[in-house]
Structure formats: C-alpha cells, structure tokens
KEDOSE-153326 format. One record per atom (N, C-alpha, C): residue number from 0; z, y, x. Coordinates in pm, whole numbers, padded with zeros to 5 digits. Example, Ala and Ser with C-alpha at 12.3 -4.5 7.8 and 13.67 -1.06 7.14 Angstrom:
(0; (00780; -00569; 01319))
(0; (00780; -00450; 01230))
(0; (00780; -00330; 01320))
(1; (00708; -00225; 01285))
(1; (00714; -00106; 01367))
(1; (00787; 00003; 01290))
This chain:
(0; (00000; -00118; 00084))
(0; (00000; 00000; 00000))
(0; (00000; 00124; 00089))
(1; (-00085; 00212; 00067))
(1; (-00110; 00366; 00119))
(1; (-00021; 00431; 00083))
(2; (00047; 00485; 00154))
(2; (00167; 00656; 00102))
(2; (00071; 00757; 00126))
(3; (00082; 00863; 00015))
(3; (00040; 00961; 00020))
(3; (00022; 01073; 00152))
(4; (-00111; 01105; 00212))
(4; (-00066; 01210; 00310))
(4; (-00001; 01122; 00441))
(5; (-00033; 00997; 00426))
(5; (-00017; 00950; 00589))
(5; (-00124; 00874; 00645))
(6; (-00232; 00843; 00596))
(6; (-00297; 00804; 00628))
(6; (-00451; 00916; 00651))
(7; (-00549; 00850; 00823))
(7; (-00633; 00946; 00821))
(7; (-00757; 00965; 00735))
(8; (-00812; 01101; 00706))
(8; (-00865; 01147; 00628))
(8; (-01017; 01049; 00667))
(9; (-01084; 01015; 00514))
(9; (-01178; 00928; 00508))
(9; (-01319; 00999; 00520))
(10; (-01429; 00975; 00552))
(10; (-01543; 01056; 00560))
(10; (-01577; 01129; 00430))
(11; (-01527; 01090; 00342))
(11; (-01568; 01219; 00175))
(11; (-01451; 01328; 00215))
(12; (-01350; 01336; 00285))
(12; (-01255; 01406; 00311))
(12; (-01304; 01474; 00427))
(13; (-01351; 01402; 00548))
(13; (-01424; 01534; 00638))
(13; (-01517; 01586; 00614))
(14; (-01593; 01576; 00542))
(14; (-01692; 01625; 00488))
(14; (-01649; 01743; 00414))
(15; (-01573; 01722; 00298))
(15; (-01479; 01845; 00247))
(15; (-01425; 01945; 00335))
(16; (-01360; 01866; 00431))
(16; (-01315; 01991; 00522))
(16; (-01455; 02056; 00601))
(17; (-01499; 02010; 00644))
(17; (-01672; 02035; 00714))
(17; (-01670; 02193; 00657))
(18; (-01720; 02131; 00519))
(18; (-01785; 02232; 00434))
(18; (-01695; 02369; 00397))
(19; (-01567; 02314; 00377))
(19; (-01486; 02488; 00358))
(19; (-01473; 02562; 00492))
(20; (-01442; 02499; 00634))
(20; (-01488; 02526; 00747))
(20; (-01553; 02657; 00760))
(21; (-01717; 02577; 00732))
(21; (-01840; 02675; 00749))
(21; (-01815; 02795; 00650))
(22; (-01762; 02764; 00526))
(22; (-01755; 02869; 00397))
(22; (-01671; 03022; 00478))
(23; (-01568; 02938; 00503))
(23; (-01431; 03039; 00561))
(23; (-01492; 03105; 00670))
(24; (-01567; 03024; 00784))
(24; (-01585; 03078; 00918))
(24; (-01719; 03167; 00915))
(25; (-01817; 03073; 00843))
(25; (-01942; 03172; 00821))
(25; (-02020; 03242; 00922))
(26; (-02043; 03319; 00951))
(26; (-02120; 03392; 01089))
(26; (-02037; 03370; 01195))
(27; (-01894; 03367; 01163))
(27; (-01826; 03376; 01330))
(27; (-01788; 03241; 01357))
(28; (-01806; 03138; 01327))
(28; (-01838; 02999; 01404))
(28; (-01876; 02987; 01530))
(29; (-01986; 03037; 01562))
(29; (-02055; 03003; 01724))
(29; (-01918; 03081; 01831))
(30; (-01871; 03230; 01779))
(30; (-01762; 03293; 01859))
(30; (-01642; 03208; 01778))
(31; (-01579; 03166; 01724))
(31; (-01483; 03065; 01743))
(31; (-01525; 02891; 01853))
(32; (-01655; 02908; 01824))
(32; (-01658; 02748; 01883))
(32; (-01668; 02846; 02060))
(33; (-01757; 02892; 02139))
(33; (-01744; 03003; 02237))
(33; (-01610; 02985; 02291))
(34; (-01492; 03042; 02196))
(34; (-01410; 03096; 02248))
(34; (-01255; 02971; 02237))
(35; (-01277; 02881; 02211))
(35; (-01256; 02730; 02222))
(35; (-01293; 02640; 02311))
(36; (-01418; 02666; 02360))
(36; (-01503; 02621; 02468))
(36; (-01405; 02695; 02602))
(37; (-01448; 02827; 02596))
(37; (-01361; 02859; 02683))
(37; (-01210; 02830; 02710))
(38; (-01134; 02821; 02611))
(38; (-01017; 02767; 02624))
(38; (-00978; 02720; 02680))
(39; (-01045; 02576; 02668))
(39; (-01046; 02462; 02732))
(39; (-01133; 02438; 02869))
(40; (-01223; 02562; 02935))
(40; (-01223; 02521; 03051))
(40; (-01130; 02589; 03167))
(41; (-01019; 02735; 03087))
(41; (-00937; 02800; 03114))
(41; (-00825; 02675; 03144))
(42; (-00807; 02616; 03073))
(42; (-00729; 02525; 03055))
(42; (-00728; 02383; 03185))
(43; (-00843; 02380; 03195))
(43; (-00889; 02250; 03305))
(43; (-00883; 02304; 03454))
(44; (-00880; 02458; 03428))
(44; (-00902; 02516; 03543))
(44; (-00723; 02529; 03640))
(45; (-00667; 02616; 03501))
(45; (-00522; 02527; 03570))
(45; (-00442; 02435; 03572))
(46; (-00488; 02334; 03523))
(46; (-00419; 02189; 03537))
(46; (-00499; 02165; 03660))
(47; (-00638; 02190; 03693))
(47; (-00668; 02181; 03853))
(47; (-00576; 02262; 03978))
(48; (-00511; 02382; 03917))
(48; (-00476; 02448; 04028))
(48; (-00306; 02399; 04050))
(49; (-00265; 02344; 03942))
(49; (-00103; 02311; 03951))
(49; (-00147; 02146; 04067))
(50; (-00271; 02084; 04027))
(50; (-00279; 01958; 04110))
(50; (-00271; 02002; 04214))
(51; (-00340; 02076; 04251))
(51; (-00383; 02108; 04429))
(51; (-00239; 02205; 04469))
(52; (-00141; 02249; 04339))
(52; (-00038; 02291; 04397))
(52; (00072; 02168; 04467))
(53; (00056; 02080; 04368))
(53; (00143; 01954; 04358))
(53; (00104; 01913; 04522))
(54; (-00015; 01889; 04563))
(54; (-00087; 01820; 04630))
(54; (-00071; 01864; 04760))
(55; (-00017; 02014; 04791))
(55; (-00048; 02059; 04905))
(55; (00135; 02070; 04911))
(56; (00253; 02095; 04834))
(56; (00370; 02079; 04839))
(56; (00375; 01933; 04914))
(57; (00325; 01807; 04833))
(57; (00356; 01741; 04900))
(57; (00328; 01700; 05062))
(58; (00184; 01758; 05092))
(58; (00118; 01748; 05259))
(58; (00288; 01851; 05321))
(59; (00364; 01956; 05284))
(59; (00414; 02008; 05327))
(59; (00567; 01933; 05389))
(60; (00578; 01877; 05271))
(60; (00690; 01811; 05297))
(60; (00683; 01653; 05351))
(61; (00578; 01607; 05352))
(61; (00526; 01504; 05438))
(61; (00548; 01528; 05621))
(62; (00511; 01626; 05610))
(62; (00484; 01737; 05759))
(62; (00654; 01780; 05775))
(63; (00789; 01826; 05699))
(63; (00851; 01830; 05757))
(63; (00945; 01722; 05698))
(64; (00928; 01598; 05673))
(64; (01039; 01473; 05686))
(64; (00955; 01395; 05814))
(65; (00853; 01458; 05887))
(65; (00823; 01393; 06049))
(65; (00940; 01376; 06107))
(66; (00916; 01306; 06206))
(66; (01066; 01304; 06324))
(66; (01012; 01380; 06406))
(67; (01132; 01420; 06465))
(67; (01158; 01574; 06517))
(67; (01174; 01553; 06650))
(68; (01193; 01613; 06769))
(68; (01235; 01570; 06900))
(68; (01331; 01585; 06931))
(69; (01459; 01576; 06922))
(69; (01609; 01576; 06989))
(69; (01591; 01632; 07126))
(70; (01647; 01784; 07151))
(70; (01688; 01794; 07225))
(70; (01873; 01790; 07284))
(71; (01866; 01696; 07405))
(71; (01987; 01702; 07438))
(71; (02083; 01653; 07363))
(72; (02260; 01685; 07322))
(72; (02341; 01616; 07252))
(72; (02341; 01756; 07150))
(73; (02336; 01720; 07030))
(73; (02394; 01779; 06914))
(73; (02531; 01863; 06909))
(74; (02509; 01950; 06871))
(74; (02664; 01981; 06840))
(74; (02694; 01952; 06714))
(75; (02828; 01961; 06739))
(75; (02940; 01940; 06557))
(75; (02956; 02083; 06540))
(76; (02998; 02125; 06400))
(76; (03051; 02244; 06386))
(76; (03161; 02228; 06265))
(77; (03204; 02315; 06279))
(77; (03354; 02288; 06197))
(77; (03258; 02332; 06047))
(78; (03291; 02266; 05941))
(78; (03218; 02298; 05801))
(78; (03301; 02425; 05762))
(79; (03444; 02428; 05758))
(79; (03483; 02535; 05668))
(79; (03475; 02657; 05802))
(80; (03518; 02689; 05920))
(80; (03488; 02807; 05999))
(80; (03378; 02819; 06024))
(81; (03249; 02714; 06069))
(81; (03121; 02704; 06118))
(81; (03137; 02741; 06261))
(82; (03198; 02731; 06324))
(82; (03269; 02695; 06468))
(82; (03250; 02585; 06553))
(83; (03193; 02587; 06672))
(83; (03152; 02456; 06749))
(83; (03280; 02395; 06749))
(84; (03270; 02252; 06730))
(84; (03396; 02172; 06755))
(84; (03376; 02154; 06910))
(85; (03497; 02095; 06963))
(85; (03483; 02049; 07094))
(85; (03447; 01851; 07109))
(86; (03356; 01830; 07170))
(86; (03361; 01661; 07183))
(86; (03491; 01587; 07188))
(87; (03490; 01503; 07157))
(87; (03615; 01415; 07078))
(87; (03644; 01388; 07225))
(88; (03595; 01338; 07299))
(88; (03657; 01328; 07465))
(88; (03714; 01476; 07533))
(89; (03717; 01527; 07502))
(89; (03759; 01662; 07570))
(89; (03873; 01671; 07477))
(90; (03865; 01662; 07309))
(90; (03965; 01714; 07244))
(90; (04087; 01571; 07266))
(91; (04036; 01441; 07289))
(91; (04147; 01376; 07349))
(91; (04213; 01423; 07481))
(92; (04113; 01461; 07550))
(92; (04216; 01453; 07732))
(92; (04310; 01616; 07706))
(93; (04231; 01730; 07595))
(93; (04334; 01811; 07629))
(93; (04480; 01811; 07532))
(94; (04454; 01716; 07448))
(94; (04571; 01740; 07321))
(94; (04635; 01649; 07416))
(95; (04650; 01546; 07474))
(95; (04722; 01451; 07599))
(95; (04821; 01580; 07715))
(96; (04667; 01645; 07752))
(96; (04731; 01743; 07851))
(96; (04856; 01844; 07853))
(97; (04790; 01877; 07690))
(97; (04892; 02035; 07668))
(97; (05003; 01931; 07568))
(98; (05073; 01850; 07553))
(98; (05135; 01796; 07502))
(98; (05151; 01865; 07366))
(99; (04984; 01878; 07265))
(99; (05056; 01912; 07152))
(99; (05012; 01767; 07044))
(100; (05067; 01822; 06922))
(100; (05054; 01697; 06869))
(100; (04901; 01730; 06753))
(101; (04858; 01646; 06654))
(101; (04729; 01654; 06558))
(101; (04710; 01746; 06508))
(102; (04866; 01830; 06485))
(102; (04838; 01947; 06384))
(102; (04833; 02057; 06493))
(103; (04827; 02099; 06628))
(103; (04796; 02228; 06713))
(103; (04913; 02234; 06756))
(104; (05050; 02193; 06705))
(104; (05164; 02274; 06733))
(104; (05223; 02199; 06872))
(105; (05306; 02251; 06948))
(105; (05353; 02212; 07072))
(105; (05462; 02107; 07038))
(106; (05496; 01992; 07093))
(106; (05636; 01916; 07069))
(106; (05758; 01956; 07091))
C-alpha cells in the first residue's frame, strides 16, 4: 500500500510539473537554466580548490613529520619556569657534594 506524498512522482506528474514550470518561468528559463549552469561550475570550481587545499596541507605536513637531524645532546627544561635543567649526573654529584637533601634545603 502507497502513503500519500511519499512516494516518487510518476511521469503524468512530471509532466504536470514540466508544464507549470514553463507557464511560471516563461521567457526567463534560458537565464534561470544560465544561471544554474553557472552555479554549479562555481561550485566544482571550489570543491577543486579546497582539494588542492587539502592536498598541499597534507605534502606540508608530510615534509615536517620527516626526521630531523639531532644535533648534539638535547636539553631538558623545567616545564613550569622554562629553565634549563641540569643533567641528572651533575644534579646527582652536586646534591651529594653540597650535602643538601631533594627538596634544595641544607641538612
């Protein structure tokens, strides 16, 4: 069984629409169809330009997840001051030296 209004319109029905179409549109048809035409190559033109945007983001970031050349040893930096830390071998032999304890303070 068909429900009303859900099913697509049958060829005596496009035809109907056809015809009030032309009635309504009349002389300005060719500048509606024109300017539809154009639309749609406005339209193709930037879904081409977002590709070649897509396309060249990705060459970019291809280019910088390369590997890189390491120079030398890295430094650490402290996250909350942004302060070079000192190498964990140095910060052992001097917290040994100056007899303080983890937290800075002297014993």
């Amino acid at each position: 069984m068909t429900l009303l209004a859900l099913g697509w319109p049958g060829p005596f029905e496009l035809l109907i629409l056809a015809g009030l179409g032309l009635l309504i549109f009349g002389k300005r048809l060719p500048e509606v169809g024109r300017s539809i035409g154009k639309t749609i190559v406005e339209f193709k033109k930037g879904m081409k330009e977002v590709e070649n945007e897509v396309y060249e983001n990705d060459e970019e970031q291809a280019s910088a997840n390369a590997p890189r050349k390491t120079i030398g040893q890295t430094a650490r930096f402290d996250p909350y001051t942004g302060k070079p830390l000192p190498r964990t071998s140095e910060t052992v032999e001097s917290k040994a030296g100056s007899g303080q304890n983890e937290s800075g303070q002297s014993s």
